[in-house]
C-alpha positions in Angstrom: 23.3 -4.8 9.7 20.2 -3.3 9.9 18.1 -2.3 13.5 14.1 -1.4 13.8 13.2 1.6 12.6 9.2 1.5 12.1 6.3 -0.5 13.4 3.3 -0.1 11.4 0.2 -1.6 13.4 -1.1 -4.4 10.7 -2.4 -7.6 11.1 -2.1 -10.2 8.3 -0.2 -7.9 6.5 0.8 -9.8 3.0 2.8 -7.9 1.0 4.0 -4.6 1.2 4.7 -2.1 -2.2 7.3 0.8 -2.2 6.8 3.8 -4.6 6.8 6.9 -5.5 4.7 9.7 -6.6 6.9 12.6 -8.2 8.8 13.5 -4.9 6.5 11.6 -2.3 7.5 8.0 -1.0 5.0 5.6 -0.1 4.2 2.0 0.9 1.4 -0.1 0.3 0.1 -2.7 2.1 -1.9 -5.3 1.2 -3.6 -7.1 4.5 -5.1 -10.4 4.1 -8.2 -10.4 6.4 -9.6 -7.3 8.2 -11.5 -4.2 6.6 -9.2 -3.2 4.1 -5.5 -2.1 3.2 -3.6 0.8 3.8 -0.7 3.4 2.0 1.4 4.9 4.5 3.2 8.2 3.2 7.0 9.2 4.2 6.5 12.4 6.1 10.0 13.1 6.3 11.0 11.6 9.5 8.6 8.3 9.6 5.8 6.8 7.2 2.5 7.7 8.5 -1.0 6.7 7.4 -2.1 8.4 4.1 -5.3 6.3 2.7 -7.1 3.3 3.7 -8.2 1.0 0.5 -11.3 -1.1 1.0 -9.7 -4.4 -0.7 -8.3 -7.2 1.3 -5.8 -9.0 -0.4 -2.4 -11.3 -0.6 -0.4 -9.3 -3.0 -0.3 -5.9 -4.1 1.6 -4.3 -7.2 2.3 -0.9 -8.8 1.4 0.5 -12.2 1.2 3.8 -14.4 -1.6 4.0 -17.5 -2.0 6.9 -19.2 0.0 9.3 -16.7 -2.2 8.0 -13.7 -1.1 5.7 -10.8 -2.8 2.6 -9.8 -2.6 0.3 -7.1 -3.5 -3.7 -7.9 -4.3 -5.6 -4.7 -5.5 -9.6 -5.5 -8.4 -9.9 -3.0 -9.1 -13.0 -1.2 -12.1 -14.5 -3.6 -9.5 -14.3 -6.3 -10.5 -10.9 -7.6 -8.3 -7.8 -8.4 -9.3 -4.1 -6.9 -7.3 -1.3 -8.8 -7.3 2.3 -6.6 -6.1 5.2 -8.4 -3.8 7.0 -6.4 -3.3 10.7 -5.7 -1.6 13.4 -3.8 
């Protein structure tokens, strides 16, 4: 069974992206409608906000190129915004 743990204030939150960066946890999360999306970062106790992405979108999906981490978030007019991501 699981219980709340987390709330993470969203709104129109899509899709949401677990991964990790050498030891550091993170989630994604791509928001439909508003300014932009968001990673939050495991702080050892609770995720909190690490970067806000300016890219609206329905999906969002993980991949490595070259050694370097990208985020791909599928915007609302049907176009895709990749944001490298760093420690």
């Amino acid at each position: 069974m699981f219980v709340p743990f987390q709330t993470l204030p969203t709104v129109k939150a899509f899709d949401v992206e677990p991964f990790k960066i050498g030891e550091d946890t993170y989630l994604a999360v791509a928001i439909y409608y508003g300014r932009g999306s968001h990673i939050y970062k495991w702080d050892g106790e609770r995720f909190v906000k690490f970067q806000d992405i300016p890219a609206v979108g329905a999906d969002v999906e993980l991949f490595k190129m070259n050694g370097t981490t990208y985020l791909a978030i599928t915007g609302i007019n049907g176009s895709v915004f990749y944001t490298e991501v760093t420690n």
